[in-house]
PDBQT receptor file of N, H, CA, C and O in Angstrom, charges set to zero:
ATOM      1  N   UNK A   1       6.889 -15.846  -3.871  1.00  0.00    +0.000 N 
ATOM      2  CA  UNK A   1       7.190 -15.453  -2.516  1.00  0.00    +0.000 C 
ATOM      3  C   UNK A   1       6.335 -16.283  -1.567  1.00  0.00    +0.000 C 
ATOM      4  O   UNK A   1       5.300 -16.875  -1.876  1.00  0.00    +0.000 OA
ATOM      5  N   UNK A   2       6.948 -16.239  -0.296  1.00  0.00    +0.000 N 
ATOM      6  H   UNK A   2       7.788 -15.758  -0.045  1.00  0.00    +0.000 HD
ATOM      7  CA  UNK A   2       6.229 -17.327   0.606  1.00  0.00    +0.000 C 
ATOM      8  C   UNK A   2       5.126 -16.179   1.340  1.00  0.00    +0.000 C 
ATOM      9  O   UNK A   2       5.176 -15.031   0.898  1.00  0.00    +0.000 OA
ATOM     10  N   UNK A   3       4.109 -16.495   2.487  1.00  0.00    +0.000 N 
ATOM     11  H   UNK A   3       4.068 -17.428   2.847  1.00  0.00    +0.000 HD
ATOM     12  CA  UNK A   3       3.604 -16.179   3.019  1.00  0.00    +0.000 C 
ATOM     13  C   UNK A   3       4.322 -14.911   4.091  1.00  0.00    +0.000 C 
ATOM     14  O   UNK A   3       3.650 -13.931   4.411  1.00  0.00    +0.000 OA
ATOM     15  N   UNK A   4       5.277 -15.037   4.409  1.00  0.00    +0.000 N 
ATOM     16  H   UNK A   4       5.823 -15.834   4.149  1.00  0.00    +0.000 HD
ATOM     17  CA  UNK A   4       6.045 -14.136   4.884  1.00  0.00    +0.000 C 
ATOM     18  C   UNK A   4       6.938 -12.719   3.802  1.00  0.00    +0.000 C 
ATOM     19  O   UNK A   4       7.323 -11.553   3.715  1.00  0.00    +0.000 OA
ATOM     20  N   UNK A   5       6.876 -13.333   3.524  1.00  0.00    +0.000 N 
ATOM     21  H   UNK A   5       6.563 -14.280   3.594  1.00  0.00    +0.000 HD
ATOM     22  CA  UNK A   5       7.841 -12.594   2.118  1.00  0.00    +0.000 C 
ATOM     23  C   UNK A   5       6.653 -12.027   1.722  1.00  0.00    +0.000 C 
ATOM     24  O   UNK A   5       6.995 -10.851   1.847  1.00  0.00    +0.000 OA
ATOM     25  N   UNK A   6       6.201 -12.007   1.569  1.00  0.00    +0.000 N 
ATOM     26  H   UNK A   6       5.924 -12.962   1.468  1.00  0.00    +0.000 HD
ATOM     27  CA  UNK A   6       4.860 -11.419   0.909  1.00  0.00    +0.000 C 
ATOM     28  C   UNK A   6       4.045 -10.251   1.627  1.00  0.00    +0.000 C 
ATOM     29  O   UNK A   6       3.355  -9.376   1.104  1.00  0.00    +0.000 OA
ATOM     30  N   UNK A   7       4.371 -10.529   3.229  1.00  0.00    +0.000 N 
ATOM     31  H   UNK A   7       4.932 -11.239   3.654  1.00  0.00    +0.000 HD
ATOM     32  CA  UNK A   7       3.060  -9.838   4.096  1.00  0.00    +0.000 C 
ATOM     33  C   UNK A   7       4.353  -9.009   4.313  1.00  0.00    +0.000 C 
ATOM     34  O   UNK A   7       4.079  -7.824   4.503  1.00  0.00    +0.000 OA
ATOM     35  N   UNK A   8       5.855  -9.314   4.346  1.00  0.00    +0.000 N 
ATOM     36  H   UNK A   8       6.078 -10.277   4.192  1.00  0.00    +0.000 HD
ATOM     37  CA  UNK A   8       7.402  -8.012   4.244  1.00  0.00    +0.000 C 
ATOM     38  C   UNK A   8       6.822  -7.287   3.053  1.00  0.00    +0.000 C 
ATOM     39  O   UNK A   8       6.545  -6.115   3.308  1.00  0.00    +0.000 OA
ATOM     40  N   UNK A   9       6.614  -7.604   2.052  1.00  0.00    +0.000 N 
ATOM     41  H   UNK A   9       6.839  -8.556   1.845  1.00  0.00    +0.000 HD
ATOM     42  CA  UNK A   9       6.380  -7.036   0.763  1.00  0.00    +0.000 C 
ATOM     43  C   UNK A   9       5.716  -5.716   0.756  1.00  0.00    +0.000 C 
ATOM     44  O   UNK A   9       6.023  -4.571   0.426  1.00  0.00    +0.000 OA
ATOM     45  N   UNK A  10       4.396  -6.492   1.385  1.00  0.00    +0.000 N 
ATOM     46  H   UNK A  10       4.147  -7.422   1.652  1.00  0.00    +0.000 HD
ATOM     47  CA  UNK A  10       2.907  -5.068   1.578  1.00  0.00    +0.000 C 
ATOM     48  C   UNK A  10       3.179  -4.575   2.642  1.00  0.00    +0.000 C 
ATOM     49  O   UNK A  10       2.356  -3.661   2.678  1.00  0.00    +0.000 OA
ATOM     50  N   UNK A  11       3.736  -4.511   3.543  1.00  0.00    +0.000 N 
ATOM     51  H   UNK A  11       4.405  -5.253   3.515  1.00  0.00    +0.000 HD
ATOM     52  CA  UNK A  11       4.394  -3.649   5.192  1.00  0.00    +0.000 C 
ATOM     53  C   UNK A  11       5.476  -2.648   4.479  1.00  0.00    +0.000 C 
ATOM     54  O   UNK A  11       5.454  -1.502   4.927  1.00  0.00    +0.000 OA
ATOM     55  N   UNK A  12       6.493  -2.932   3.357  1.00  0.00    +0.000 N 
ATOM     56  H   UNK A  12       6.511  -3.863   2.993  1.00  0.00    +0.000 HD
ATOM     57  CA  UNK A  12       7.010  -1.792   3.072  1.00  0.00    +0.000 C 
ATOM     58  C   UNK A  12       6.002  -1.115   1.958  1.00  0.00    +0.000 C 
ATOM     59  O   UNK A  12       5.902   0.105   1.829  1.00  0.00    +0.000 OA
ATOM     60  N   UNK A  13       5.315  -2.014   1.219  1.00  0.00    +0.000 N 
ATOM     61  H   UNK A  13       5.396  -3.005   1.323  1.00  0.00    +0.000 HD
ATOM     62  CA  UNK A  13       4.717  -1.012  -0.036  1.00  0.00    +0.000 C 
ATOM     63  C   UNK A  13       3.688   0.338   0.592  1.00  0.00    +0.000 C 
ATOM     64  O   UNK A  13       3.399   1.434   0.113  1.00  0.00    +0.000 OA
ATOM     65  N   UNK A  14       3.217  -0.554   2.260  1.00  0.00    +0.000 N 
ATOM     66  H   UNK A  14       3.452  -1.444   2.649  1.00  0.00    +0.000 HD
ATOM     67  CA  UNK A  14       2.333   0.526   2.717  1.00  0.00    +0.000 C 
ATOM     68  C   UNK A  14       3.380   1.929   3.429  1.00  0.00    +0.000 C 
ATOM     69  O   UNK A  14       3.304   3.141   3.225  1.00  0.00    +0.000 OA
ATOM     70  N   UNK A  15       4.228   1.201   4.223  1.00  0.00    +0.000 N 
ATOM     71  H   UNK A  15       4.290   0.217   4.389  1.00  0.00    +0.000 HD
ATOM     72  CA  UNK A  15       5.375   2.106   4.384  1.00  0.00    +0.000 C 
ATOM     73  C   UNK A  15       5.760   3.334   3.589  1.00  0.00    +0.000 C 
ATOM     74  O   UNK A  15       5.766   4.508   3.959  1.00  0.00    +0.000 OA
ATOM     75  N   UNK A  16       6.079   2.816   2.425  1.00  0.00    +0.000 N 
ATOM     76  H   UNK A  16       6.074   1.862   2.124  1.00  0.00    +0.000 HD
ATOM     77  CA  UNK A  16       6.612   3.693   1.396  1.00  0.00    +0.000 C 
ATOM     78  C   UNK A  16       6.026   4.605   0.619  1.00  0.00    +0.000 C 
ATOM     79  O   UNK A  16       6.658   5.523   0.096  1.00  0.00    +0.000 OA
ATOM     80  N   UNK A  17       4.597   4.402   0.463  1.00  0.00    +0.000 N 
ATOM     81  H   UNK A  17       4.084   3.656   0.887  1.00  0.00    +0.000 HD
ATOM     82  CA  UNK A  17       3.613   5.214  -0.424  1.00  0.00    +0.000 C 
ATOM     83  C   UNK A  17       3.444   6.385   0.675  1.00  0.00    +0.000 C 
ATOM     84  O   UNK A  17       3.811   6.314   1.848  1.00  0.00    +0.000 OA
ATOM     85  N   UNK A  18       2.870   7.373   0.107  1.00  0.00    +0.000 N 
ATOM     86  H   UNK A  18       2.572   7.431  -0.846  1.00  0.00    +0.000 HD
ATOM     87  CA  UNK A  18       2.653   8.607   0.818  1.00  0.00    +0.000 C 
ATOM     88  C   UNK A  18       1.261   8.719   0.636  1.00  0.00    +0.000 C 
ATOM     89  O   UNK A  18       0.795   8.853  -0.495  1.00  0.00    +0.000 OA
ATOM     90  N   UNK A  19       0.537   8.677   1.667  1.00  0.00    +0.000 N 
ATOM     91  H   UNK A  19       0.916   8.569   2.586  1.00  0.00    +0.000 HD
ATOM     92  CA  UNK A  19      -1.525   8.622   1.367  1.00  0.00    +0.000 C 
ATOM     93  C   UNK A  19      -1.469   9.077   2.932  1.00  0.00    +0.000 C 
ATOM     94  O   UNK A  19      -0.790   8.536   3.804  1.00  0.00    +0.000 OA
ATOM     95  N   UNK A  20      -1.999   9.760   3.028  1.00  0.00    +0.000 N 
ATOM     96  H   UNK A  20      -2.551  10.200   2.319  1.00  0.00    +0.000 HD
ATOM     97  CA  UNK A  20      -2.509  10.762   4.277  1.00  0.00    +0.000 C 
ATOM     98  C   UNK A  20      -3.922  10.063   4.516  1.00  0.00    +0.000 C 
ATOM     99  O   UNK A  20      -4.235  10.066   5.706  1.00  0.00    +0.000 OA
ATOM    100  N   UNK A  21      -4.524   9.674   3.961  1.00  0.00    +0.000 N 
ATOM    101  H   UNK A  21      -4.269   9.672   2.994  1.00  0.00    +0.000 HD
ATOM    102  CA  UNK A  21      -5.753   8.492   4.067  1.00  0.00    +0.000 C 
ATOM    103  C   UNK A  21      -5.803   7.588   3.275  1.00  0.00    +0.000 C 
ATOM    104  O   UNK A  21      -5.477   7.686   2.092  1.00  0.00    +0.000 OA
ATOM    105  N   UNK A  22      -6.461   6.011   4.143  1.00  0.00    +0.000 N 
ATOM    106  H   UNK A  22      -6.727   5.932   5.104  1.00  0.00    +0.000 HD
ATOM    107  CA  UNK A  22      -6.318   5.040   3.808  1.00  0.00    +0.000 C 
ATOM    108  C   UNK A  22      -6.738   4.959   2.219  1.00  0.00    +0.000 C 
ATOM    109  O   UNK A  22      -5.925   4.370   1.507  1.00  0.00    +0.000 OA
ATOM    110  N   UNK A  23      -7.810   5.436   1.638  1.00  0.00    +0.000 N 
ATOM    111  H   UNK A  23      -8.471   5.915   2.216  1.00  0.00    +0.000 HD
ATOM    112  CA  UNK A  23      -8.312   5.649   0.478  1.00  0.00    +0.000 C 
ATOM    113  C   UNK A  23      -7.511   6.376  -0.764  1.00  0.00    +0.000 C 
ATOM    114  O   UNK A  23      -7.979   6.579  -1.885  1.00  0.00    +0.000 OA
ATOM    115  N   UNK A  24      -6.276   6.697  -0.328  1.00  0.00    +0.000 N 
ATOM    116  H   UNK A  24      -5.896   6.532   0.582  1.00  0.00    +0.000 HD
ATOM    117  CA  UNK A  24      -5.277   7.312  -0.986  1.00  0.00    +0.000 C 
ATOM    118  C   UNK A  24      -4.172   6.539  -1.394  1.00  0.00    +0.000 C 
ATOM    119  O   UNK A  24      -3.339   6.941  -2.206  1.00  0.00    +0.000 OA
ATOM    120  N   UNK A  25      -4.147   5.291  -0.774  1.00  0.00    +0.000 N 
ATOM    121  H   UNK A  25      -4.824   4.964  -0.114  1.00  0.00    +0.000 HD
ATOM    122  CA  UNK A  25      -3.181   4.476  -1.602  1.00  0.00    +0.000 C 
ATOM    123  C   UNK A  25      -3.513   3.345  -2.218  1.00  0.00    +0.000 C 
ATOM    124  O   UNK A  25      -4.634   2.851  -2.097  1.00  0.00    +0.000 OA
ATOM    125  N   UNK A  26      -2.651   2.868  -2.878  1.00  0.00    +0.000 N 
ATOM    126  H   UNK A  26      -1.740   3.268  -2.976  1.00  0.00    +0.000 HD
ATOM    127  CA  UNK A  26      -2.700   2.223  -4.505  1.00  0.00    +0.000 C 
ATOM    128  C   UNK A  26      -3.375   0.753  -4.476  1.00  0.00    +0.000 C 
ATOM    129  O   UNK A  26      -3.233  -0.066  -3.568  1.00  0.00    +0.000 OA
ATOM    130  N   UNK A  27      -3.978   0.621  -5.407  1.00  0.00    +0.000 N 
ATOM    131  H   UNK A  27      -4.093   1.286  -6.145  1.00  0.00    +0.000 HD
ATOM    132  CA  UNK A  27      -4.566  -0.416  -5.805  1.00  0.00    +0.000 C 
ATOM    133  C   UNK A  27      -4.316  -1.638  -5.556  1.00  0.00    +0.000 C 
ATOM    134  O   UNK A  27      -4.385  -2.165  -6.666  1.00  0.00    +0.000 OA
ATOM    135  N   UNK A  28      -4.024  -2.569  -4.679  1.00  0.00    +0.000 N 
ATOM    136  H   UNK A  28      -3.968  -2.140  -3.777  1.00  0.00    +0.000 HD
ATOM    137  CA  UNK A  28      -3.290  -3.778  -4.859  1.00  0.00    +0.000 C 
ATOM    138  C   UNK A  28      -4.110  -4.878  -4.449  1.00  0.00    +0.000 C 
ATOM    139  O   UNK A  28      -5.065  -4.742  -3.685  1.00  0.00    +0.000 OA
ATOM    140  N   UNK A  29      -3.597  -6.419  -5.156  1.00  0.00    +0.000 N 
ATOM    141  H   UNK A  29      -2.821  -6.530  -5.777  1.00  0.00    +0.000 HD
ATOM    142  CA  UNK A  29      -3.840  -7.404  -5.491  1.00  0.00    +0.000 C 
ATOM    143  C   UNK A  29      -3.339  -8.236  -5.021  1.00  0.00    +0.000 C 
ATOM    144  O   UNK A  29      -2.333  -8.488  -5.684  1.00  0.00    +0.000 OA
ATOM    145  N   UNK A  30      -3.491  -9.269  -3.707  1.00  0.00    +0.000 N 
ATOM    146  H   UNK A  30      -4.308  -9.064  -3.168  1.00  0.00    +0.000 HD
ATOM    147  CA  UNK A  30      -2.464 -10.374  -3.695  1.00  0.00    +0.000 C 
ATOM    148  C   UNK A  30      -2.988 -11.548  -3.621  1.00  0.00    +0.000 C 
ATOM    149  O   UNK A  30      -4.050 -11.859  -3.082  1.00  0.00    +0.000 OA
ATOM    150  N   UNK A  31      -1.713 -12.668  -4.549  1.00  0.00    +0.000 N 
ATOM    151  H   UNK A  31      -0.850 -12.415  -4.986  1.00  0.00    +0.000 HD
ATOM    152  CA  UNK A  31      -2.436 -13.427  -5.059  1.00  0.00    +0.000 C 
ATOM    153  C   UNK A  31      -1.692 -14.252  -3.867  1.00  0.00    +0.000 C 
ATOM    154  O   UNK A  31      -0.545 -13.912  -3.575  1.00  0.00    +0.000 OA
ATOM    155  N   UNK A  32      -2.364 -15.414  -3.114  1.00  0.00    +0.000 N 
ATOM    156  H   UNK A  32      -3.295 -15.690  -3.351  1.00  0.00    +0.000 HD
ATOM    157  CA  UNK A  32      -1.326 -16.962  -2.538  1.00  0.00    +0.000 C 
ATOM    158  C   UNK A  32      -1.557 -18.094  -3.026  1.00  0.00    +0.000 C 
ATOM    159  O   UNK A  32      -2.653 -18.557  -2.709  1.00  0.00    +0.000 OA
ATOM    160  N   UNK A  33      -1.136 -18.507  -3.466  1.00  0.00    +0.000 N 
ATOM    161  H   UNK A  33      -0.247 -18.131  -3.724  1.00  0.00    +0.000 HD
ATOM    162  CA  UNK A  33      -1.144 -20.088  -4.109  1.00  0.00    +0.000 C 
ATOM    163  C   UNK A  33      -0.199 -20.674  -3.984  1.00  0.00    +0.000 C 
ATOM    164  O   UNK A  33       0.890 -20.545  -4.544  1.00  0.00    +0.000 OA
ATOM    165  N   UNK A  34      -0.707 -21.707  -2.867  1.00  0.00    +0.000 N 
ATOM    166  H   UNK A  34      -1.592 -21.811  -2.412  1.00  0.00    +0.000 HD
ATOM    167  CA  UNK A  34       0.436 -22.456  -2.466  1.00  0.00    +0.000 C 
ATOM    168  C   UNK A  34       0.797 -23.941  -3.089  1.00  0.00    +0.000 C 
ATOM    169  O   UNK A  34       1.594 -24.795  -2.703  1.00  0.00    +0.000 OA
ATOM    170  N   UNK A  35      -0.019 -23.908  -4.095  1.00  0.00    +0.000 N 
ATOM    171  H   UNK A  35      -0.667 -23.214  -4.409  1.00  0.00    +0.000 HD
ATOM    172  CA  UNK A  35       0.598 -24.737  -5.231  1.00  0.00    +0.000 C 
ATOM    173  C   UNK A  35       1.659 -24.573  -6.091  1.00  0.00    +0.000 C 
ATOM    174  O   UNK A  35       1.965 -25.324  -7.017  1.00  0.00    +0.000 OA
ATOM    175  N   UNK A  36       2.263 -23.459  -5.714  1.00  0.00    +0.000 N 
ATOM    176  H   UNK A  36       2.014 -22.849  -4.962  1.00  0.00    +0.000 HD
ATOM    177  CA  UNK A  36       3.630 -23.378  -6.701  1.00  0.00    +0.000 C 
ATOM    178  C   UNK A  36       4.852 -23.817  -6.178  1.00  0.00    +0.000 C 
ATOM    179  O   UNK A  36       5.359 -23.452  -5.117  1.00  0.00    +0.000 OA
ATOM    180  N   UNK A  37       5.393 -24.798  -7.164  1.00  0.00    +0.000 N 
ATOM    181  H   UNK A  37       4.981 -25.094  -8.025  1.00  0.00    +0.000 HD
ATOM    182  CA  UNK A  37       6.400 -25.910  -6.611  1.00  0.00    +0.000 C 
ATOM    183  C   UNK A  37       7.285 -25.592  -6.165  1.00  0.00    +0.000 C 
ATOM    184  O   UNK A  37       7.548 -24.491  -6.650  1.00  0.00    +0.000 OA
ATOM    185  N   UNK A  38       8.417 -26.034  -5.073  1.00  0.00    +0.000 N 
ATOM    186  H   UNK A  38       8.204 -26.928  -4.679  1.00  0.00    +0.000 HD
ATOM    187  CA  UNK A  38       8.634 -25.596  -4.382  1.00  0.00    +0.000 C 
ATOM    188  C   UNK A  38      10.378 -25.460  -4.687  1.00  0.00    +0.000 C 
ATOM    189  O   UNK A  38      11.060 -26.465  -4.483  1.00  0.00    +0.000 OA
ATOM    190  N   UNK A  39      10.997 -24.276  -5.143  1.00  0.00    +0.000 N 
ATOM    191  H   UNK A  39      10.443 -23.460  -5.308  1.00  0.00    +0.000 HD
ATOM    192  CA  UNK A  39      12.530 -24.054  -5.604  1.00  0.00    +0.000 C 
ATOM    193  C   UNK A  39      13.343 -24.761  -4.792  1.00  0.00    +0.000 C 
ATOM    194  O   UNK A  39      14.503 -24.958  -5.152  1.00  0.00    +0.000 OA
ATOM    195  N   UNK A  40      12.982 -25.142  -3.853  1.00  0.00    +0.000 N 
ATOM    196  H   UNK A  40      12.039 -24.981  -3.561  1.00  0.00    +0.000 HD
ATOM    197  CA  UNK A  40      14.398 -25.522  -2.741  1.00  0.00    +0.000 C 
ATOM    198  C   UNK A  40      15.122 -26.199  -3.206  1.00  0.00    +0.000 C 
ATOM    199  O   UNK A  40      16.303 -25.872  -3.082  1.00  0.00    +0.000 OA
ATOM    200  N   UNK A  41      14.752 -27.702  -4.108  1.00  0.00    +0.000 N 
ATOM    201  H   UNK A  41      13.793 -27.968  -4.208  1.00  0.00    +0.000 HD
ATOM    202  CA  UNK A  41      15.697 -28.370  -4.939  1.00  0.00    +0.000 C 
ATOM    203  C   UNK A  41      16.800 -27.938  -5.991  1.00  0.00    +0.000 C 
ATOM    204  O   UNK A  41      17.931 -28.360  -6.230  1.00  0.00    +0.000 OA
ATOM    205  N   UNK A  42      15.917 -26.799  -6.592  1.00  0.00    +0.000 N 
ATOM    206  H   UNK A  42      14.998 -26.456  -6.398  1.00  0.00    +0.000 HD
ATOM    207  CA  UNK A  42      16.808 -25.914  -7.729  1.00  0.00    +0.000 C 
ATOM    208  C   UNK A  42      18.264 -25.620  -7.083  1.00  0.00    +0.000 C 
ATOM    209  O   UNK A  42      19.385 -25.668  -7.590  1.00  0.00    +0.000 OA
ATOM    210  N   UNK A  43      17.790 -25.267  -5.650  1.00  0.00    +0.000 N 
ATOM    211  H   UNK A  43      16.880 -25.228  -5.238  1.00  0.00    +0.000 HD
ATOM    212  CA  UNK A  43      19.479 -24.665  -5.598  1.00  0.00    +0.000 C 
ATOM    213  C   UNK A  43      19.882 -23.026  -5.971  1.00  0.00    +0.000 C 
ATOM    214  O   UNK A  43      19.304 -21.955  -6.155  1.00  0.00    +0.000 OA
ATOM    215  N   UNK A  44      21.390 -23.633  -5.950  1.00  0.00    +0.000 N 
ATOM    216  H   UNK A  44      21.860 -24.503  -5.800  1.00  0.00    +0.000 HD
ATOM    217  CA  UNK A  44      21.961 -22.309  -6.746  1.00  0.00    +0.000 C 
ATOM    218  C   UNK A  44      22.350 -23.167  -8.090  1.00  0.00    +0.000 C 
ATOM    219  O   UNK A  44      23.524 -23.088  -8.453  1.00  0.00    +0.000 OA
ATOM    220  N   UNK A  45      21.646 -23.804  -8.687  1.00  0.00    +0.000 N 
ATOM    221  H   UNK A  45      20.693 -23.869  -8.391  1.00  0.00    +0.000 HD
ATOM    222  CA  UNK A  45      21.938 -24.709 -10.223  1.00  0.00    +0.000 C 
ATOM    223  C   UNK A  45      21.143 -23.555 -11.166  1.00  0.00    +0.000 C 
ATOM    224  O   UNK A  45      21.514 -23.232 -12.295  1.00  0.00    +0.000 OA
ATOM    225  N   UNK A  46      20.013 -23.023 -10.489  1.00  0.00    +0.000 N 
ATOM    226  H   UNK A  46      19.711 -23.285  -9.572  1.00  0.00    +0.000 HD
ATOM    227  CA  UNK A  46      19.350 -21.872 -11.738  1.00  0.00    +0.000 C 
ATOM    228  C   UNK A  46      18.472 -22.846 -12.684  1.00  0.00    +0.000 C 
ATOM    229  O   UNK A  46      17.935 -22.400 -13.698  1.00  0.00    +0.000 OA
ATOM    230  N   UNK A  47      18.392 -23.788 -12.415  1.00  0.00    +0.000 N 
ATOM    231  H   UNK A  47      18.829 -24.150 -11.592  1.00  0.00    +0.000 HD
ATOM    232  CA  UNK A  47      17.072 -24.620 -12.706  1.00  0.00    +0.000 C 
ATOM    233  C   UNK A  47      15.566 -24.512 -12.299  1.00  0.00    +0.000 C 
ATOM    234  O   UNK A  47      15.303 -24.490 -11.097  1.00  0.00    +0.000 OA
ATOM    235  N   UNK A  48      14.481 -24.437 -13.293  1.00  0.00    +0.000 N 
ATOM    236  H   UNK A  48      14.695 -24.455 -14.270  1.00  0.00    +0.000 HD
ATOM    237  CA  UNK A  48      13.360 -24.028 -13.315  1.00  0.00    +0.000 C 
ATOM    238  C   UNK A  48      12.782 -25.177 -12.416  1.00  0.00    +0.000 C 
ATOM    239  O   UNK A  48      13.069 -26.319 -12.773  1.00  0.00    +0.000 OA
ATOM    240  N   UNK A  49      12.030 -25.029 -11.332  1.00  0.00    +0.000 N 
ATOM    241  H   UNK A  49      11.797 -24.101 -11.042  1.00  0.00    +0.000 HD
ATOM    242  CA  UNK A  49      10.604 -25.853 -10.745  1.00  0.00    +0.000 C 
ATOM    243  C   UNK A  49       9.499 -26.088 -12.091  1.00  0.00    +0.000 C 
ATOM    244  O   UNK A  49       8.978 -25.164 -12.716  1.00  0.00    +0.000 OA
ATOM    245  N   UNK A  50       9.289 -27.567 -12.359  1.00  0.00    +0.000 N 
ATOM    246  H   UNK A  50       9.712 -28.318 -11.851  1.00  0.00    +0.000 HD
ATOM    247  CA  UNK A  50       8.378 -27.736 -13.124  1.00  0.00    +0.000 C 
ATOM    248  C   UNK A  50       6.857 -28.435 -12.169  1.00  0.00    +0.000 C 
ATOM    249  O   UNK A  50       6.918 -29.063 -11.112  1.00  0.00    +0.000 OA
ATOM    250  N   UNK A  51       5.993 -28.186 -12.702  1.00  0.00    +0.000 N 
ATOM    251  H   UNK A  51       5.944 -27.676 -13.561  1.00  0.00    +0.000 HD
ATOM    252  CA  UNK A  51       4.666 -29.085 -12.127  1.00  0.00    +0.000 C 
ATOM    253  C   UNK A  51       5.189 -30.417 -13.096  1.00  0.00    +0.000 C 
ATOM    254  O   UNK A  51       5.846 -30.462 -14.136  1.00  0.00    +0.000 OA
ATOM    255  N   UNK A  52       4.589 -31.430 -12.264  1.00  0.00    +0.000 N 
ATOM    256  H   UNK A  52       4.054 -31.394 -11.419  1.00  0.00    +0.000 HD
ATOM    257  CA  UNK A  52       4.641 -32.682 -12.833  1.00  0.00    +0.000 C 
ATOM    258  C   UNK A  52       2.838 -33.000 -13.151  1.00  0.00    +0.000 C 
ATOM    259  O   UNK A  52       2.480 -34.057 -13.670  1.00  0.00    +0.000 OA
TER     260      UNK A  52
């Protein structure tokens, strides 16, 4: 997921959980690495992004 897609991601996960205080909801982890190659070439072919 891109930088956007990602910060949509945690806006509904916080949305959706039910915690009456901040200390009440769930554990989470996010990772960005923007070294991961970039699908746009793939298409709709369903071909994997490789690192070179």
């Amino acid at each position: 997921m891109g930088p956007e897609a990602t910060a949509h991601f945690y806006r509904l996960l916080i949305r959706n959980t039910s915690a009456p205080a901040d200390q009440e909801h769930i554990p989470v982890a996010i990772w960005a690495d923007p070294r991961v190659p970039d699908r746009t070439p793939a298409g709709s072919s369903g071909a994997e992004p490789r690192s070179s």
